[in-house]
N, C-alpha and C positions, 0 to 999 in steps of 0.2 A: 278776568276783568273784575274791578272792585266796582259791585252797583250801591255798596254806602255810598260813596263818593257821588253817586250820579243820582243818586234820590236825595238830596241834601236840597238841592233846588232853593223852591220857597215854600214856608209853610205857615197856613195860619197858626203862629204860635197864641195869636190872642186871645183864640177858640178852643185852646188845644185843650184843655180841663178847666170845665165851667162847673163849680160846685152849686149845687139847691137844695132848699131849705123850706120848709112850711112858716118858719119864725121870719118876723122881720129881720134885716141885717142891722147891726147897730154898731157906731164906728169904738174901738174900744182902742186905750194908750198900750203901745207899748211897753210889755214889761219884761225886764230880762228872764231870759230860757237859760235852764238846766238841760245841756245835754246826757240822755242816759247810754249806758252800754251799748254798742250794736248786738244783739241778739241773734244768735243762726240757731233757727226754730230747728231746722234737721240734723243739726249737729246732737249728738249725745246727753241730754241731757239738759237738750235747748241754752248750751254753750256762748259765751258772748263770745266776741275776738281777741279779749285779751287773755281769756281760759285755753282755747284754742294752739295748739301748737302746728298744726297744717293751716296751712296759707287758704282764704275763705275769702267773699265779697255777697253784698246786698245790694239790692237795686230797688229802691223803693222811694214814692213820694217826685221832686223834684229831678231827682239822678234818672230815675226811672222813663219819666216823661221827654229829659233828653237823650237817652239814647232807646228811647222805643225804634223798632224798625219790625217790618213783618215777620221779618220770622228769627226763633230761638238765638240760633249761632249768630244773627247780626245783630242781633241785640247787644251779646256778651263778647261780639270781638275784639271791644277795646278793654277788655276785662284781664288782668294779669295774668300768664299760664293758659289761658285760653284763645281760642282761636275759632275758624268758623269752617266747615268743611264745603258751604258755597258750592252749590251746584243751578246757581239762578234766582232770582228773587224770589222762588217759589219754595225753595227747600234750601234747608242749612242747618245743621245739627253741630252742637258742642266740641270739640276737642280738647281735651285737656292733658294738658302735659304731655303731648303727642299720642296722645291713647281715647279712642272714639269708638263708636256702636257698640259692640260686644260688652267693652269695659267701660264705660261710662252711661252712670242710669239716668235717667231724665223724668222727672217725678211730676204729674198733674196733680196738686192738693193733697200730697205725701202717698198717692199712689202711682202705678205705674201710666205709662201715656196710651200705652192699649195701640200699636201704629204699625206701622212695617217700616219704620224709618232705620232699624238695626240691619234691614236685609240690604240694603243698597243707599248708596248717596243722594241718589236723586228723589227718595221717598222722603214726604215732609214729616215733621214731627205735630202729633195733634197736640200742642200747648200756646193756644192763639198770645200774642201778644198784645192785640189790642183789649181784651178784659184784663190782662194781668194786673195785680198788684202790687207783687212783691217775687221778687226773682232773685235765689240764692245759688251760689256757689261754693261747694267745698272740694278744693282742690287734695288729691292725695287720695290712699285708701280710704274708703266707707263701709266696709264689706259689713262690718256688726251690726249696723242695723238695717241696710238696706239690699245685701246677696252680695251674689262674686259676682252677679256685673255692675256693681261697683267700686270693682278694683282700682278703676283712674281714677274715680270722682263721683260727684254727685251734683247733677243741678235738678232744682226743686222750683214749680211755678207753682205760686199762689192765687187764687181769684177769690170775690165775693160770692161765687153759683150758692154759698151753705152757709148764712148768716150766722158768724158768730158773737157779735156786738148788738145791741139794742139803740137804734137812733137817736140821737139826745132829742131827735124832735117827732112827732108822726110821722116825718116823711124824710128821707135823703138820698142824694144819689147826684150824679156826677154825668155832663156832658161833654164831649171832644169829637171837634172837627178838624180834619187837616187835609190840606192841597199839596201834592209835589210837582214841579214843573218836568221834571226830568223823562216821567212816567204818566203827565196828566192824573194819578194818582187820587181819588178821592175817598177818602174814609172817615167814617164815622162812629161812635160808641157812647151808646146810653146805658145809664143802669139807676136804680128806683128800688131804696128799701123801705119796708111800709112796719110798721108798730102797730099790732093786730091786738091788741090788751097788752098786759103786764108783762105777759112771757113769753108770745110768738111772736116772728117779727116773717115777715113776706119778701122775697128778694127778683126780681126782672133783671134780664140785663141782656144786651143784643148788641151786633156791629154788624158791619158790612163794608167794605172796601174792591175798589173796581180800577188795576191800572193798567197803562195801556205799555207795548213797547215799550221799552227804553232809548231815548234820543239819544245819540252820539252825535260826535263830529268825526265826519268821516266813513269809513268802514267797519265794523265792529271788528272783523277775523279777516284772511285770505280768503277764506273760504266766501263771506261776504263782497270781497272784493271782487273773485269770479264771478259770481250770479249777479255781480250790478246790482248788492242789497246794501245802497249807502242813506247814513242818517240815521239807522237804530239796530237795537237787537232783535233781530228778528226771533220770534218765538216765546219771547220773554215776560210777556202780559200775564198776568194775575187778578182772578175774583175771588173774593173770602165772604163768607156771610157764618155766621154762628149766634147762638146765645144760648140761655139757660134759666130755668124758672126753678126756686128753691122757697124751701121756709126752714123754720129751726125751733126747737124751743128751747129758752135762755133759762133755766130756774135756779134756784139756790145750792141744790146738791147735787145737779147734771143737766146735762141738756142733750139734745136730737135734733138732728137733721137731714133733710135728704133734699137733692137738685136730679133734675134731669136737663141735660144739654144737648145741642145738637152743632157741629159743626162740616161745612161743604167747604171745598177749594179746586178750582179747576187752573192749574197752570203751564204753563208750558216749559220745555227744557231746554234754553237755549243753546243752537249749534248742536241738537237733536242728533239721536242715535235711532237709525230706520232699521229693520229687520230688510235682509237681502229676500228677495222676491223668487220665486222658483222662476226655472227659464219658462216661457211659452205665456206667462203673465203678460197682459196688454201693458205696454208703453204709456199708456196716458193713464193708466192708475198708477203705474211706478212712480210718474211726472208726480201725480199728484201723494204723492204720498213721499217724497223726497221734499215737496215744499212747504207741506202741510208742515209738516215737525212733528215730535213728540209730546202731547199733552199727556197731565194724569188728572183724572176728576175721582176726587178724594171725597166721602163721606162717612159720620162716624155719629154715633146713637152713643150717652153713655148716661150711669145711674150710677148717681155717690150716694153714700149715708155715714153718716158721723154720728159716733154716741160718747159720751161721758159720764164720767160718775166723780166727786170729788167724796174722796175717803170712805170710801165702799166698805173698807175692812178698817180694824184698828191699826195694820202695820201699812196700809196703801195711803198715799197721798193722793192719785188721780188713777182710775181706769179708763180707758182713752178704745175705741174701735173705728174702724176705717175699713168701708165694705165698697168697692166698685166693680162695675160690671162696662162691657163696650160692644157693644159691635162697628166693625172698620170692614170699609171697603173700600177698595178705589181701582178704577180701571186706566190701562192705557192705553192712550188714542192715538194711531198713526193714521194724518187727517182725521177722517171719521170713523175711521172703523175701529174695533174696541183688539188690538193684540194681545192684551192679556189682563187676569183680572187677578185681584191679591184681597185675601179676605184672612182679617184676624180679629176673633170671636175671643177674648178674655175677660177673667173674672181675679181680684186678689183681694185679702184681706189680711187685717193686721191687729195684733192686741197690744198696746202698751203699757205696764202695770208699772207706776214710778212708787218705789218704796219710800218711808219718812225714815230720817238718819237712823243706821242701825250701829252703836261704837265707831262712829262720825263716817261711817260711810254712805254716800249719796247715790243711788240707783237708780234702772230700770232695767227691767226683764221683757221678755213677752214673747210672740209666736207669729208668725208670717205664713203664706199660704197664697198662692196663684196657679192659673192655667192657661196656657196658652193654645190656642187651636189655630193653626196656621195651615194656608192652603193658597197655592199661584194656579193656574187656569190659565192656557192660549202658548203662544208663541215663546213667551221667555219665564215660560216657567220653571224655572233652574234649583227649585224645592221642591220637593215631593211634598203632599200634606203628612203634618205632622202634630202630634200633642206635646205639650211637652207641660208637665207638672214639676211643683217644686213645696219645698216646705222644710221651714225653719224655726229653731230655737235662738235666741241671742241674751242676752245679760254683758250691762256697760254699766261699771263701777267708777265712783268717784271719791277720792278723800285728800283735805284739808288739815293745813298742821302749817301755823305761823306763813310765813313765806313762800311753803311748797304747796304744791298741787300734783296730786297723782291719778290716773287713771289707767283703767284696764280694761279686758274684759274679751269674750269669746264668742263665736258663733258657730253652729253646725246646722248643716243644710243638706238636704236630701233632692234630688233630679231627677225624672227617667223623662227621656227623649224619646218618642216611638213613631215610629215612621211605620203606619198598618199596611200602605200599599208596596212595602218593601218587605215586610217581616222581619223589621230590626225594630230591637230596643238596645236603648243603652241605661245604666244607671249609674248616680255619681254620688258619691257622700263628701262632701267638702267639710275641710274644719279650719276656721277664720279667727286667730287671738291677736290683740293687739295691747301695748300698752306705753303710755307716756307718761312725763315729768314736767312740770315749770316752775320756775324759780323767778320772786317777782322782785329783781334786783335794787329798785327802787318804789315810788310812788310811779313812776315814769315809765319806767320801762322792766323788761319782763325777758327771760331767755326759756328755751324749751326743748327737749329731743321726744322724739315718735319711734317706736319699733314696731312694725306689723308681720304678719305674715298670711297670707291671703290664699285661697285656692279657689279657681274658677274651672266650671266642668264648660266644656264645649256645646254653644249650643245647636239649633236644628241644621240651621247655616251650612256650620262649618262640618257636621258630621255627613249630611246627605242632599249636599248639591251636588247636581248634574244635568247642565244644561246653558243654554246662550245667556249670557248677562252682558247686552249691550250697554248698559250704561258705564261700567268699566270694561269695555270692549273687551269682555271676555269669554273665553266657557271655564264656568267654574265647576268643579271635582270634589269634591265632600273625600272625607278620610273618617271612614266606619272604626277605626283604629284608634283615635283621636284619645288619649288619656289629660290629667286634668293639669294643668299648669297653675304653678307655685311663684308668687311673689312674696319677695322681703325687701321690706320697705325702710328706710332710714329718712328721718326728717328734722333737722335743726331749724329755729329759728328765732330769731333778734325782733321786736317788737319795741314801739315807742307810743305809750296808747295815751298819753297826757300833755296839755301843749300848743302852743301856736301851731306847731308841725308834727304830725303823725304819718306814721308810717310802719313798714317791716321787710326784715329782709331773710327769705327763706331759701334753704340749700336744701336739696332732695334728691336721692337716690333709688334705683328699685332694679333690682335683680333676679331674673324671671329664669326659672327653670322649664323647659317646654312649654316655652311661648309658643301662643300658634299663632302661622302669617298666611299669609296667601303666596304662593311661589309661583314667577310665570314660568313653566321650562322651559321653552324657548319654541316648545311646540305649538302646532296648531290644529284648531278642528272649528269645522263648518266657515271657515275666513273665519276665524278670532283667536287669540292667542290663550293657550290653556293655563288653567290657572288651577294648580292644586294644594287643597290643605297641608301644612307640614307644620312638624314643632320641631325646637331649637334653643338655644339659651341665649339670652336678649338681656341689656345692661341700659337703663337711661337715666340721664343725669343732670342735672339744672339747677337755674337757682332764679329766683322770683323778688323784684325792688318794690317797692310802691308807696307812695307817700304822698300825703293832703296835707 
């Protein structure tokens, strides 16, 4: 079922972003705008689109405001190459270029989202969209500067939680109301930045959203049509509530910052996946938990800090640090009782050292570092707990010469996976190079080829599962075996960045040696059909239009 379609309803768009000011308003003429470059802050080097030789989108300002939707993947559905993995208004994660969780990062503030959304579909991703600002896409490998699970892509959400701007006035900040008839739907988002002196600035910011069912005409499923559940989705209501309190300091040679935020979501799964009940279990709890559905009540603690430095050393242009920390929990409810709980406890951080042209070459180096501590708890705990550390080198080069553009550059990353209540570890060295070419054939227009080659180590998932995962009506089987899979990437593309009409059109390829899938064998265990890791050589191929 598409619930974009059915949440479109009516919305106060009058209310939808109400900007304020401490200054009076004063009406000023119109004067013609200079459009600048689009800028993709995560791309290499903080890359425009017409540098870019993979296919990329922003979403920010106006664009942003029309297609906000609750969550991630329906935001970016109408977004080229992408797609939404929709599992109910409550959860939807990215896909890109047919390639989702494992292989595609999803970045809170250029770190990771800290979630359980990679283990299953029906886990939501923690990157609220009501504070967003600005929401990127880079379609293609990324693996150089954000790991091998970014071998599909990269989407990156940005917020205000860590002030980096100083208010033109004491005070700013921004309010949005909206109604949807579809869902009764009511949501809200404020946020308030304050000018503490010269160099600190103060940042607030909060939302809340409350919708009920989703209204159909008709029957939602067969399944609906049996139980006489006509006129909505049964199960499908959604509460959001989140915010975050930050400061920074802005000065002349660096600045600091640190937010603490908090975010809750309690939704449901529509056309819900119940666990089968042992025999001799009363009837009237089965009733009720057959009707009940499957909710998950999702909560998450987390701590950013941002630091800089502009020209630290003689040969550095910016020293850049990115420190987060999360605690996530969330439980699932059939009716009311709690079947399983999923808790992931991470920490990552990142160094960025951008060098000043050295014999016109353009850089950045640096060093990455996270840990993951994951653990399921109850009925469908199909993970064992697990750690899983990581830690990386990268350097992305750039050089300039009349009409061409070059880039390169490499990554190596280190993994071990450890599973303590099994007595497995695994470890992985991955080594990630890439490099491209553009050629800017006019003032107009621009042409470009990509070569990657990418290595992604298996993570907890896929190496030591065993057990029920109803939400793909499965038992899934982890494969202890699991070695690292290799993509080579080819990417041309045609670009028109000047003009009444813009646009580009990108052709891509990627050729995966020991992909890993999930295979059903056609067996079964416990009533669900089993589902075990395997690798394989996999070919996917496409091409991407898009034009303003």
């Amino acid at each position: 079922m598409n619930f974009q379609s059915l949440r479109a309803g009516v919305s106060l768009l009058a209310l939808m972003a109400v900007p304020f000011s401490a200054a009076p308003l004063a009406a000023q003429q119109a004067e013609p705008v200079t459009l600048q470059p689009v800028v993709i802050e995560i791309a290499p080097l903080k890359s425009t689109q017409e540098e870019l030789v993979e296919g990329s989108a922003v979403l920010a300002g106006d664009d942003l405001e029309r297609r906000r939707a609750p969550t991630l993947g329906e935001t970016l559905a109408r977004t080229p190459g992408v797609a939404n993995s929709d599992f109910g208004p409550g959860a939807g994660r990215p896909v890109i270029r047919g390639q989702g969780a494992a292989r595609v990062r999803v970045l809170q503030n250029g770190l990771d989202s800290f979630d359980a959304s990679t283990a299953s579909p029906d886990h939501a991703v923690v990157t609220p969209m009501d504070s967003a600002e600005r929401v990127e896409v880079l379609r293609g490998p990324a693996a150089l500067l954000y790991g091998s699970s970014a071998v599909g892509g990269v989407v990156s959400v940005t917020d205000g939680r860590i002030p980096m701007h100083r208010p033109k006035d004491l005070v700013e900040g921004m309010a949005r109301l909206g109604f949807s008839t579809g869902s009764s739907a009511l949501e809200g988002f404020g946020s308030a930045s304050l000018a503490a002196g010269n160099n600190v600035v103060l940042h607030l910011e909060g939302f809340s959203s409350d919708a009920s069912d989703y209204r159909v005409n008709g029957f939602a499923s067969e399944e609906a049509r049996e139980e006489g559940l006509k006129g909505k989705v049964e199960n499908s209501a959604v509460e959001r509530s989140g915010g975050s309190v930050g400061a920074s300091y802005l000065g002349e040679h660096g600045y600091a910052g640190f937010a603490v935020s908090g975010y809750s979501s309690l939704y449901g799964i529509p056309g819900g996946h119940e666990h089968e009940h042992e025999e001799g279990e009363e009837e009237e709890e089965d009733h009720d938990h057959e009707h009940g559905g499957v909710r998950i009540d999702m909560q998450q603690t987390r701590y950013d800090a941002r630091f800089g430095l502009y020209e630290p050393l003689p040969f550095l242009e910016e020293a850049s640090l990115r420190l987060g920390h999360a605690d996530y929990r969330h439980l699932e409810l059939e009716g009311d009782e709690v079947g399983t709980i999923f808790e992931n406890r991470g920490w990552e951080g990142r160094l960025d050292l951008t060098h000043k042209p050295i014999f016109g070459l353009q850089g950045v180096f640096g060093v990455q570092a996270s840990r993951r501590d994951f653990q399921a708890v109850g009925e469908e705990a199909f993970v064992p707990p697990t750690i899983t550390d990581n830690a990386a080198l990268f350097l992305v080069e750039r050089y300039e010469t009349g009409p061409w553009q070059f880039t390169g550059g490499g990554r190596l990353e280190s993994q071990t996976v450890e599973a303590d209540g099994l007595g497995l570890e695994r470890d992985f060295t991955a080594v990630s190079v890439s490099a491209g070419a553009s050629y800017r054939l006019s003032t107009d227009y621009t042409v470009g080829v990509s070569l990657s080659r990418t290595e992604r180590a298996p993570n907890a998932e896929e190496l030591f599962s065993d057990g029920p995962h109803l939400a793909t009506d499965s038992y899934e089987i982890g494969n202890t075996e699991l070695g690292k899979e290799e993509a080579l990437h080819a990417e041309l593309s045609l670009r028109k960045v000047r003009g009444p009409v813009t646009g580009a059109v990108n052709l891509f390829a990627t050729r995966y040696r020991d992909y890993i899938f999930r295979d059903f064998t056609g067996g079964e265990r416990d009533g669900l059909q089993e589902l075990r890791y395997r690798q394989t050589d996999a070919d996917f191929h496409g091409f991407e239009v898009e034009a303003a």
